[in-house]
MISE-843014 format. One record per atom (N, C-alpha, C, O): x, y, z; atom name. Coordinates in steps of 0.05 Angstrom, whole numbers. Layout:
x y z atome
X Y Z CA
...
***
This chain:
x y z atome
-436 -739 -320 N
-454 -715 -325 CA
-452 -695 -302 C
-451 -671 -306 O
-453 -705 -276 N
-458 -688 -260 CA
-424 -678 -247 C
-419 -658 -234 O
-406 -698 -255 N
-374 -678 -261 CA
-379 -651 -279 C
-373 -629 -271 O
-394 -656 -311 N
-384 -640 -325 CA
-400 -607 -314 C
-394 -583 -314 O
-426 -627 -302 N
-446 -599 -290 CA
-426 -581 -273 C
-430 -557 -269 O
-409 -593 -265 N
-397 -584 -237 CA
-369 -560 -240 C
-361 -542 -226 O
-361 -572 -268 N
-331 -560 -276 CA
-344 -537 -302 C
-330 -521 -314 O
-366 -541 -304 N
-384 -515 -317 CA
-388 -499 -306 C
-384 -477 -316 O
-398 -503 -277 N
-413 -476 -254 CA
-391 -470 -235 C
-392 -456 -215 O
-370 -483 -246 N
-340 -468 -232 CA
-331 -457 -246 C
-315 -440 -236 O
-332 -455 -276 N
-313 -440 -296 CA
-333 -419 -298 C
-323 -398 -307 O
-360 -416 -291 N
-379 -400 -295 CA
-375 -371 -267 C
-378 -346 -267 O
-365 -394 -242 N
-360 -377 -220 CA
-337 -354 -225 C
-338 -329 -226 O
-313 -375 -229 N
-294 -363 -237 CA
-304 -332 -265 C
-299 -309 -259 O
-313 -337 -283 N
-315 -321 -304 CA
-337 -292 -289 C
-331 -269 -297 O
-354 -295 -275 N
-365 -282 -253 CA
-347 -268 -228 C
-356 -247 -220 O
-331 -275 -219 N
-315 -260 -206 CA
-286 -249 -218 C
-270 -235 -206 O
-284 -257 -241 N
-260 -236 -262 CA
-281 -223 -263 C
-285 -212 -241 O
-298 -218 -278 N
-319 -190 -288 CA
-315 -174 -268 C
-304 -153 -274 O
-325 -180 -239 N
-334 -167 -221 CA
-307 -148 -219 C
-303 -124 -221 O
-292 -169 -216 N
-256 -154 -197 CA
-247 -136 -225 C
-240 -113 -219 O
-248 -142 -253 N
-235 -134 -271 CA
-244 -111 -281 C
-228 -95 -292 O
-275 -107 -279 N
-288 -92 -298 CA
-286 -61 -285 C
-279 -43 -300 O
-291 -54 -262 N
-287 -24 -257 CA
-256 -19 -272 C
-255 -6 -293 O
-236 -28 -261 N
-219 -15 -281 CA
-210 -26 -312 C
-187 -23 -320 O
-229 -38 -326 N
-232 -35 -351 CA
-241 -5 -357 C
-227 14 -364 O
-266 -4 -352 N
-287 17 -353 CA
-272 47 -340 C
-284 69 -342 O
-246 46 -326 N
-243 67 -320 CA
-223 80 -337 C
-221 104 -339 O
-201 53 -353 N
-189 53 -373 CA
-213 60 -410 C
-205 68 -432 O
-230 56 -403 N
-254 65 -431 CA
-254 101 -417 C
-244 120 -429 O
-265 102 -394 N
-267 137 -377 CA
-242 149 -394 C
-242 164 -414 O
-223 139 -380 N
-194 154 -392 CA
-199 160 -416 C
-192 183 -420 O
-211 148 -441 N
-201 153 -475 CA
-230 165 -479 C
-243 158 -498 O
-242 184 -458 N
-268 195 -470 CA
-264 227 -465 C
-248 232 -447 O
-271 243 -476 N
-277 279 -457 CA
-306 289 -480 C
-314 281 -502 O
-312 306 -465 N
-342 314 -478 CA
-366 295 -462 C
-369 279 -443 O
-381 308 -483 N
-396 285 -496 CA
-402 259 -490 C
-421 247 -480 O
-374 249 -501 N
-372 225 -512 CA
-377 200 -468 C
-386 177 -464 O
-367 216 -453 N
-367 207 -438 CA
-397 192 -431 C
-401 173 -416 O
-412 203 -442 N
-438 197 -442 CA
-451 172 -451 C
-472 164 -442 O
-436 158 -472 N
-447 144 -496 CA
-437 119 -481 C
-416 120 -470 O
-457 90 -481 N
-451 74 -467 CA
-434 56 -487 C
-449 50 -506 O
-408 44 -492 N
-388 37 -512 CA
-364 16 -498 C
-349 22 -479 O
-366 -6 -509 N
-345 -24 -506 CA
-314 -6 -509 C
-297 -9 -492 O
-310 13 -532 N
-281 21 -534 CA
-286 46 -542 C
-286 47 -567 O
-290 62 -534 N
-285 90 -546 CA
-276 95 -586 C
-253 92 -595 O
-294 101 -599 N
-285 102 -626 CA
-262 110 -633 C
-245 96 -644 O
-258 146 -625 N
-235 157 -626 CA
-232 161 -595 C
-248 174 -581 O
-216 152 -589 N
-197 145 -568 CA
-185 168 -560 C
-165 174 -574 O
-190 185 -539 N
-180 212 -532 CA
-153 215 -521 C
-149 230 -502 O
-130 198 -535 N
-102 195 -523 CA
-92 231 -509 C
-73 234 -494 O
-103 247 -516 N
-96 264 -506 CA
-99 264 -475 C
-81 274 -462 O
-120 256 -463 N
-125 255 -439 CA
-97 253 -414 C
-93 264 -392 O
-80 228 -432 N
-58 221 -415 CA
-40 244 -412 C
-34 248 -389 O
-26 263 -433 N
-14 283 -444 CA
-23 312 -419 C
-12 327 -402 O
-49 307 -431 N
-66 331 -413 CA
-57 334 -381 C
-54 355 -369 O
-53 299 -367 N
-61 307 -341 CA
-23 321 -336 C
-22 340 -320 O
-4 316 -346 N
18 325 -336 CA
26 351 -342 C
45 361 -329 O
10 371 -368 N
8 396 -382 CA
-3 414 -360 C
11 431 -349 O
-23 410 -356 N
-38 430 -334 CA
-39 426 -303 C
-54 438 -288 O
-17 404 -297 N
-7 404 -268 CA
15 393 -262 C
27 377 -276 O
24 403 -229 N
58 376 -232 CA
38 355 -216 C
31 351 -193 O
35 343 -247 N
29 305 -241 CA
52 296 -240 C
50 277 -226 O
78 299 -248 N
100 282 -254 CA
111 285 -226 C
121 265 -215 O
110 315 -210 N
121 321 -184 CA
110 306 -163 C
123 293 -146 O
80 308 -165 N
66 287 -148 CA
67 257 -143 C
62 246 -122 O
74 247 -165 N
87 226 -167 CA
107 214 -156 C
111 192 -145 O
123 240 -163 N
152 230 -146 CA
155 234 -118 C
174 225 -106 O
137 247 -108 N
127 247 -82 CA
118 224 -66 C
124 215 -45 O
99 218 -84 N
77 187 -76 CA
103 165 -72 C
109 155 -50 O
112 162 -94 N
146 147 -86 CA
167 158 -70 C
180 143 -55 O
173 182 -71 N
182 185 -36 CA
170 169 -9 C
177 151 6 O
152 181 -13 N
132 186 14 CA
135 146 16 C
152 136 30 O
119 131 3 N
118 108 2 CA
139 89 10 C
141 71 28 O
162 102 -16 N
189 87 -10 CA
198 92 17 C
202 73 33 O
200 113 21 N
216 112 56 CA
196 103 79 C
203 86 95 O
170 114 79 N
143 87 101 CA
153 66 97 C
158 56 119 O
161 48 74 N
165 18 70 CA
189 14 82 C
190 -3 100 O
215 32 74 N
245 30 91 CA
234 29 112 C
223 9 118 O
234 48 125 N
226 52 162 CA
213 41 173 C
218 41 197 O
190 27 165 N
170 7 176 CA
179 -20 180 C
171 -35 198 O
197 -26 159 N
207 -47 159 CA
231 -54 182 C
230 -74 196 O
250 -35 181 N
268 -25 190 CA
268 -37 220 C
280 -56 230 O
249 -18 231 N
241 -19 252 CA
225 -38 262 C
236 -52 279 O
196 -43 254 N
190 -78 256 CA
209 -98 248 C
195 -119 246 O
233 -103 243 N
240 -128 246 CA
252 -121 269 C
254 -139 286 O
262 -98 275 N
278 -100 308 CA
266 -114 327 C
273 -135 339 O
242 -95 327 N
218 -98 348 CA
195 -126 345 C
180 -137 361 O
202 -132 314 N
188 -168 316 CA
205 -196 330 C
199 -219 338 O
233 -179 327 N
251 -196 338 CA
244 -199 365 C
242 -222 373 O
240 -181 380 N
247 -171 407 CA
213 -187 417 C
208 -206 431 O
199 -172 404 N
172 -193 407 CA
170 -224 412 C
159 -237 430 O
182 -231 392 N
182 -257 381 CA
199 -281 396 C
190 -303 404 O
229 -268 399 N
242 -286 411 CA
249 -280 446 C
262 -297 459 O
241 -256 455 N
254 -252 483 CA
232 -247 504 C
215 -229 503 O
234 -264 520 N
215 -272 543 CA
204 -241 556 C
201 -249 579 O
199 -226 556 N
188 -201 575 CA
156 -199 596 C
137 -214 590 O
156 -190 607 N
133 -188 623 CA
125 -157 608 C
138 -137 601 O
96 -165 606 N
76 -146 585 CA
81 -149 555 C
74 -133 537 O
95 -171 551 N
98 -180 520 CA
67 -185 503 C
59 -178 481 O
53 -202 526 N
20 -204 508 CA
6 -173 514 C
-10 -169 496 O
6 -153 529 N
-2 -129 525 CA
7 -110 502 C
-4 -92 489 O
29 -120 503 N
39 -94 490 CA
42 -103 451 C
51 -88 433 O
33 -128 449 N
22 -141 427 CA
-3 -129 415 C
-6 -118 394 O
-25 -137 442 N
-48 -123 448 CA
-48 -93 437 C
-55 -85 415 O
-38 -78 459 N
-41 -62 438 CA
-33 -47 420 C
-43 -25 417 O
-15 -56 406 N
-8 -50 384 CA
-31 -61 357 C
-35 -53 334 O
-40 -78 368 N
-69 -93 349 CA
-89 -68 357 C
-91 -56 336 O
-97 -61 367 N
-117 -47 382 CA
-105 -10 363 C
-122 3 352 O
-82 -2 364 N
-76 19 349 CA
-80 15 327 C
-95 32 317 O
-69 -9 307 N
-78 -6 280 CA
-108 -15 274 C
-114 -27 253 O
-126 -9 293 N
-150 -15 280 CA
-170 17 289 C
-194 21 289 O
-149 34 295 N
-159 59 307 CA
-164 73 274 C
-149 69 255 O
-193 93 274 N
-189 99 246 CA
-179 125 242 C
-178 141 261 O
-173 131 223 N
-154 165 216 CA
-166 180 227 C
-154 193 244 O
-189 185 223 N
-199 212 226 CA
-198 223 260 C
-199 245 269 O
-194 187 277 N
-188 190 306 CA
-171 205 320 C
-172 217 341 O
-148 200 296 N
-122 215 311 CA
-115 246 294 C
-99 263 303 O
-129 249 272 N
-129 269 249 CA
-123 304 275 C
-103 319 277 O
-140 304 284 N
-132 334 300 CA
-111 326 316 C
-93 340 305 O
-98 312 338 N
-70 310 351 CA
-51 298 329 C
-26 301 333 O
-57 290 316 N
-31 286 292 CA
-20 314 279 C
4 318 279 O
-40 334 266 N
-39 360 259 CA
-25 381 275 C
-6 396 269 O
-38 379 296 N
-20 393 315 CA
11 387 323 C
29 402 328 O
10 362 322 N
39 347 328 CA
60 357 303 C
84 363 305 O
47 355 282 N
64 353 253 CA
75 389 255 C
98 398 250 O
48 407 263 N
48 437 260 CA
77 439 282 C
96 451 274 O
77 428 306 N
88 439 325 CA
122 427 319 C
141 437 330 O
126 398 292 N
152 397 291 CA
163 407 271 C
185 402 261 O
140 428 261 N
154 443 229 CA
151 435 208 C
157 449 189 O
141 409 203 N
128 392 188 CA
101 392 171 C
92 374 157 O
93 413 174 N
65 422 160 CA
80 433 130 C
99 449 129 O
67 422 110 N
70 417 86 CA
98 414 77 C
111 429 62 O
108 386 93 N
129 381 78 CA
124 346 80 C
107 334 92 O
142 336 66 N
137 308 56 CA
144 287 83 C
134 265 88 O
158 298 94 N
170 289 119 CA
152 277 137 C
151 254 147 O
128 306 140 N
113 303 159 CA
88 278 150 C
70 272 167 O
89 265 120 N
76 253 114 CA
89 225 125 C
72 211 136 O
111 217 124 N
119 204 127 CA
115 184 151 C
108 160 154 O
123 208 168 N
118 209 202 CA
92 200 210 C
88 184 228 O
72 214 196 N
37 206 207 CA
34 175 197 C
20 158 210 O
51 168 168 N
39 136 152 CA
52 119 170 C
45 95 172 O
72 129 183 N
85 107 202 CA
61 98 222 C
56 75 228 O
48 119 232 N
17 105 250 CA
12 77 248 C
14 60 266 O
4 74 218 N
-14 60 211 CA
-4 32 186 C
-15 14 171 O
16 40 191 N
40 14 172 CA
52 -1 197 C
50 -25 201 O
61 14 209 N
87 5 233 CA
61 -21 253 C
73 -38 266 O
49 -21 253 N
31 -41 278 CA
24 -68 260 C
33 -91 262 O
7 -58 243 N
11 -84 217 CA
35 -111 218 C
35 -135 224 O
57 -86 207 N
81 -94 203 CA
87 -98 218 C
107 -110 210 O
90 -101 255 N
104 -111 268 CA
91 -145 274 C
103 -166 280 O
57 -137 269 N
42 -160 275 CA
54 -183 258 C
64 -203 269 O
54 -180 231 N
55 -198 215 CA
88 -220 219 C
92 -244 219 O
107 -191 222 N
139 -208 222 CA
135 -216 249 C
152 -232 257 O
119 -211 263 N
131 -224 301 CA
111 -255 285 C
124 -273 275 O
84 -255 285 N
73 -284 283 CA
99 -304 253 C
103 -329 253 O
112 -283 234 N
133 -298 216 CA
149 -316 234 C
149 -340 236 O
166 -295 250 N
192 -300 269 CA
179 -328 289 C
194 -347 290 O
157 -329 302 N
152 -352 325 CA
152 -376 299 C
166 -394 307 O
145 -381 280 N
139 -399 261 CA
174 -413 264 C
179 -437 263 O
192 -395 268 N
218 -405 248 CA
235 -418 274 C
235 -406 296 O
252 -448 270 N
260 -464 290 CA
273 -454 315 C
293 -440 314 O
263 -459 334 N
286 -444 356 CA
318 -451 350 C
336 -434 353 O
321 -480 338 N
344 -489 340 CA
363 -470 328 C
382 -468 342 O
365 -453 305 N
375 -438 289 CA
379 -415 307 C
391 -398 293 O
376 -406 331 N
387 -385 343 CA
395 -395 365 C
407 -377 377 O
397 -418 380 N
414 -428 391 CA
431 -431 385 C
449 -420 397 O
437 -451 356 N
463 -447 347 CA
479 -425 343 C
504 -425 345 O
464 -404 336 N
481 -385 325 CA
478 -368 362 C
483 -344 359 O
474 -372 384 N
482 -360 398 CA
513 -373 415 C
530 -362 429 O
507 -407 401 N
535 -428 409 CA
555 -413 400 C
572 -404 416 O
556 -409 376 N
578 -391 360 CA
585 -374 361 C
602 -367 345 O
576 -353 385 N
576 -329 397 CA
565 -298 378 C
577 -277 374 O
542 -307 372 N
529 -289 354 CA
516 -267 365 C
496 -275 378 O
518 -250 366 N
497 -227 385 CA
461 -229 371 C
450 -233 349 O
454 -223 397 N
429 -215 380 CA
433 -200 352 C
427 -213 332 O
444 -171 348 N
447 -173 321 CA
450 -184 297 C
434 -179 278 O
471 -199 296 N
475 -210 283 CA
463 -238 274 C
470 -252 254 O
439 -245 299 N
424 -264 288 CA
404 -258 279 C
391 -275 267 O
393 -230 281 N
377 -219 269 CA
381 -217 238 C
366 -224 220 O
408 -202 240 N
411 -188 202 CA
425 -206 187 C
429 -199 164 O
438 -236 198 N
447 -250 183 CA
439 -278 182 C
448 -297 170 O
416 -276 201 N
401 -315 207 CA
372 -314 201 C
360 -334 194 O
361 -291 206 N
328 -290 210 CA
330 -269 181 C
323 -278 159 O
338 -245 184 N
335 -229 157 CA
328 -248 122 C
308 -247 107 O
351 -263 123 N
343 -266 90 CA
320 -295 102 C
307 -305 83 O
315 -305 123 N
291 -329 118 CA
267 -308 117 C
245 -316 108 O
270 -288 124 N
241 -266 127 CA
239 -256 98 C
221 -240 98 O
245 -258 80 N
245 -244 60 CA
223 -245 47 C
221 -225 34 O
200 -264 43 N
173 -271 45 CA
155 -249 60 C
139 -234 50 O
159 -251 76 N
143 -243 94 CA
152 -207 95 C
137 -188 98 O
179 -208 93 N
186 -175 80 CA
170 -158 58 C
158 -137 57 O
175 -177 42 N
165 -175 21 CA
127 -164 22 C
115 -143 17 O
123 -179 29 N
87 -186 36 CA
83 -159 48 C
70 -140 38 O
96 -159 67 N
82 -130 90 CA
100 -103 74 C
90 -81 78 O
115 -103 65 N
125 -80 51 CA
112 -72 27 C
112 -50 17 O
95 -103 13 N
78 -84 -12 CA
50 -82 0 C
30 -75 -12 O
50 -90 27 N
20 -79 33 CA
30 -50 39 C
19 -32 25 O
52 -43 59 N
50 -10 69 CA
60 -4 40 C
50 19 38 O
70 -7 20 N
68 11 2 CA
40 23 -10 C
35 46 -17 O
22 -4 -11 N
-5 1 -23 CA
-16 30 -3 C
-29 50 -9 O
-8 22 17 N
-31 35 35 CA
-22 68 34 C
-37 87 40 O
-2 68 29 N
16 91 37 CA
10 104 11 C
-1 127 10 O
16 91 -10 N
6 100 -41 CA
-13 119 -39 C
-12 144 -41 O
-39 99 -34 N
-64 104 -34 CA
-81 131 -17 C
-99 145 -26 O
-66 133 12 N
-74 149 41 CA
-78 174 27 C
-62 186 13 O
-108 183 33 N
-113 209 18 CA
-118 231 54 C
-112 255 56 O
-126 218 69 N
-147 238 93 CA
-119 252 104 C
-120 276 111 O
-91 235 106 N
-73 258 118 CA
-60 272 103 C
-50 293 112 O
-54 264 71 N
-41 280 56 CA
-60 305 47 C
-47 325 41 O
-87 306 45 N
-101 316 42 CA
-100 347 64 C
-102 371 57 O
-95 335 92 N
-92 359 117 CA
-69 362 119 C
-67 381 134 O
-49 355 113 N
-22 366 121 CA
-6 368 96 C
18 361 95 O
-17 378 75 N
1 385 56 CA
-13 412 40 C
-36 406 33 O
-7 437 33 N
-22 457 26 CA
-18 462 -8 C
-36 466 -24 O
8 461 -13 N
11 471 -42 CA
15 442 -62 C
24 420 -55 O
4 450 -91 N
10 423 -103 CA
38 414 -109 C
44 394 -122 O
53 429 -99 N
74 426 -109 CA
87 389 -85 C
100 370 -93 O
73 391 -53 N
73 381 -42 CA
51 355 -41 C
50 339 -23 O
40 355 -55 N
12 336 -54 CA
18 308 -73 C
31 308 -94 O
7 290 -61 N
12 268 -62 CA
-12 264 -91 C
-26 282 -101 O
-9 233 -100 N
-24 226 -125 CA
-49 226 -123 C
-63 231 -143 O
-62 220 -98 N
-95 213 -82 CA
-106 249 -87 C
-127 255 -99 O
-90 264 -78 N
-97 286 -75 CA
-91 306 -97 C
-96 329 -91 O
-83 302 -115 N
-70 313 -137 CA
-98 301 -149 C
-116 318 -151 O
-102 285 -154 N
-127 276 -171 CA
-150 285 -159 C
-167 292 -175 O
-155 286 -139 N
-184 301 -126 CA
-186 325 -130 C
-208 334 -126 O
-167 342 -140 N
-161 368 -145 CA
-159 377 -172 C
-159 401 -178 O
-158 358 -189 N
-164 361 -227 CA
-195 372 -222 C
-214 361 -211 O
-193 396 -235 N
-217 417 -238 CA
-219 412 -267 C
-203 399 -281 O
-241 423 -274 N
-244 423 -304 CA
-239 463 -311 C
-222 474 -297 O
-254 481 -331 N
-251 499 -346 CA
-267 506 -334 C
-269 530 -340 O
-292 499 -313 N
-307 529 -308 CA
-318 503 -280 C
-310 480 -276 O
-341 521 -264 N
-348 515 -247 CA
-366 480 -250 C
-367 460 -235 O
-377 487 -272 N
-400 467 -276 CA
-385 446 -291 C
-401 433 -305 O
-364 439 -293 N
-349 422 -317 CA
-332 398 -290 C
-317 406 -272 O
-338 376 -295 N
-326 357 -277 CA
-304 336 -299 C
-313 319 -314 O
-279 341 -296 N
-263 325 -326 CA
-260 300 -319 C
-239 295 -307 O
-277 282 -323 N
-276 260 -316 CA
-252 243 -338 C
-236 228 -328 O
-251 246 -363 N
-232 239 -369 CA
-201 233 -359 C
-187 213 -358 O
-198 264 -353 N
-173 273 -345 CA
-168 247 -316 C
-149 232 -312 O
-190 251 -304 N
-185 240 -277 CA
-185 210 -271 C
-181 198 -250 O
-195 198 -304 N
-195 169 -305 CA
-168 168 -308 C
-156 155 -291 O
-153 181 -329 N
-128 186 -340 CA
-105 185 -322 C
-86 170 -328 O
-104 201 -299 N
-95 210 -273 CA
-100 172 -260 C
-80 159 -257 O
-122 162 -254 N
-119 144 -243 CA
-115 122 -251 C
-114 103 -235 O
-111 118 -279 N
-94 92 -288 CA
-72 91 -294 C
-59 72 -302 O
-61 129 -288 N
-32 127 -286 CA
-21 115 -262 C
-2 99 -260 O
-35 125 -245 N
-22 115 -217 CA
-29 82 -201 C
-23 73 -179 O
-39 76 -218 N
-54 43 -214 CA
-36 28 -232 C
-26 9 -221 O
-30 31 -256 N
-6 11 -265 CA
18 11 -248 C
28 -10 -257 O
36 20 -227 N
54 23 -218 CA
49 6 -195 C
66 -1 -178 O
26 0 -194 N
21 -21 -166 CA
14 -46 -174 C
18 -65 -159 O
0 -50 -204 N
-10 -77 -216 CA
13 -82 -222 C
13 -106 -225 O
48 -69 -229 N
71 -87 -240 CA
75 -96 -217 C
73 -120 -214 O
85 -74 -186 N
98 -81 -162 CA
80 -113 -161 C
94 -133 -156 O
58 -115 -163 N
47 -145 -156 CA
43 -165 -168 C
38 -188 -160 O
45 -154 -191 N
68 -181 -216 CA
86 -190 -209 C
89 -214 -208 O
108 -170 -202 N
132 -176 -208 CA
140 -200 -175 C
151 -221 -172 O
127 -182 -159 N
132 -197 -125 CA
103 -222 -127 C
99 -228 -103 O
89 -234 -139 N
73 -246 -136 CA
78 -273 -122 C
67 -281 -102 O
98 -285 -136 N
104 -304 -114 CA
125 -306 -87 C
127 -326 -74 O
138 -279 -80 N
134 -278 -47 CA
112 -270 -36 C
103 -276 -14 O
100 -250 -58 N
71 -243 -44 CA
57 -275 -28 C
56 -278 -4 O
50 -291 -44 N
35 -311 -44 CA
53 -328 -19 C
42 -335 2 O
79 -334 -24 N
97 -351 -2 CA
89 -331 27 C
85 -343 48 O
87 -304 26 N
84 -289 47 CA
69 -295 66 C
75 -299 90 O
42 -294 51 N
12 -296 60 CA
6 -320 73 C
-7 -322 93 O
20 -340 57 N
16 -375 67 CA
38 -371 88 C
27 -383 106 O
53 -365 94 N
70 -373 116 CA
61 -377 140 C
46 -360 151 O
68 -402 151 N
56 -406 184 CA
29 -428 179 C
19 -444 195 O
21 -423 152 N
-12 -439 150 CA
0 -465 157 C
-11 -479 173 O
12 -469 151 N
19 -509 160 CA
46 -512 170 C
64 -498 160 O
49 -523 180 N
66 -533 211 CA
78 -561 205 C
62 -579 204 O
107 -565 201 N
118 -584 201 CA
124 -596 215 C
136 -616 210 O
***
């Protein structure tokens, strides 16, 4: 009896935290198929279903341009972050230096600095390399705040993995390079994986710098493209449209974390237990 009490008030927990996690974007997917009115009426499914909504948001703006922006901007933060943190997790990880625990330090200590901290010397920096409203200069600011993450995560990967495996391969006369991009590279691929769909998320998502350093929509990212759906007059807020707008740009991150779910998951666990 008191098993079955027990595997009740766990399927009960569980069914309590799907609601919680699931239901804003149900409900934002119901927003999307409403305009008027209708937005008003409290409804499991929208009767008639305002498919136009989806149609609408690409008609009366470049949503499709912004888009391809958000995947610029994203895709190359994820190249370059990566890129560069495995150099520098290597260099962390495996080579003895004096100020190695400082300069760990602070690099932990930068990524917990918040935007709005560096928002005026970043502006100026971007204005002064010609970079004010171009995609570039987006790029350059997301590296801030991806690049410290990402070096944290692959340097604690890299100490996890056997010393013996770069001994050998330095027996064999391997350069550091090449024990980087052909001994440590594909065992990192977990942990690649992991920190590249977090800076994509984040990079996706970053509204406070694309917001200041980009002027025309032609340049504006998906965060900010959607904050900017006006309705037909002053007093009109299109909430439809803007549910519409945001479950476009939210499926493209619920596949990325389907499809990578189990490096995601191998990622995250790596290091938890010690052989």
């Amino acid at each position: 009896m008191r098993r079955v009490a027990g595997r009740l008030g766990f399927a009960a927990l569980v069914a309590l935290i799907l609601f919680y996690t699931l239901f804003p974007f149900y409900w934002a997917v119901v927003s999307s198929l409403k305009s008027g009115a209708d937005l008003f009426l409290v409804e499991a499914w929208p009767r008639a279903p305002a498919w136009g909504n989806y149609a609408a948001v690409f008609q009366e703006q470049p949503f499709g341009r912004n888009i391809l922006n958000s995947v610029f901007v994203a895709g190359t933060v994820v190249l370059v972050s990566l890129a560069l943190a495995a150099s520098a997790a290597f260099a962390l990880a495996r080579v003895s230096f004096r100020g190695r625990g400082l300069l760990l330090g602070t690099l932990l200590c930068v990524s917990m600095f918040p935007q709005v901290a560096v928002l005026s010397g970043l502006f100026e920096l971007i204005r002064a390399l010609g970079l004010y409203n171009n995609l570039l200069g987006l790029v350059l600011s997301y590296l801030i705040f991806t690049l410290p993450f990402t070096i944290w995560v692959l340097t604690a990967f890299l100490r996890e993995l056997p010393l013996e495996l770069e001994e050998a391969a330095a027996m064999d006369g391997a350069t550091p390079f090449v024990t980087l991009t052909r001994i440590f590279l594909p065992l990192m691929a977990p942990a690649m994986v992991t920190t590249g769909l977090l800076a994509f998320i984040a990079a996706w998502n970053e509204f406070l710098f694309a917001l200041t350093l980009t002027l025309t929509n032609e340049m504006r990212t998906v965060p900010v493209a959607i904050a900017m759906i006006t309705g037909s007059s002053r007093y009109e807020l299109p909430w439809g449209l803007i549910m519409a707008a945001s479950v476009i740009v939210t499926v493209p991150l619920v596949l990325l974390v389907l499809v990578f779910q189990r490096r995601l998951v191998a990622g995250l666990t790596a290091g938890a237990v010690k052989g």
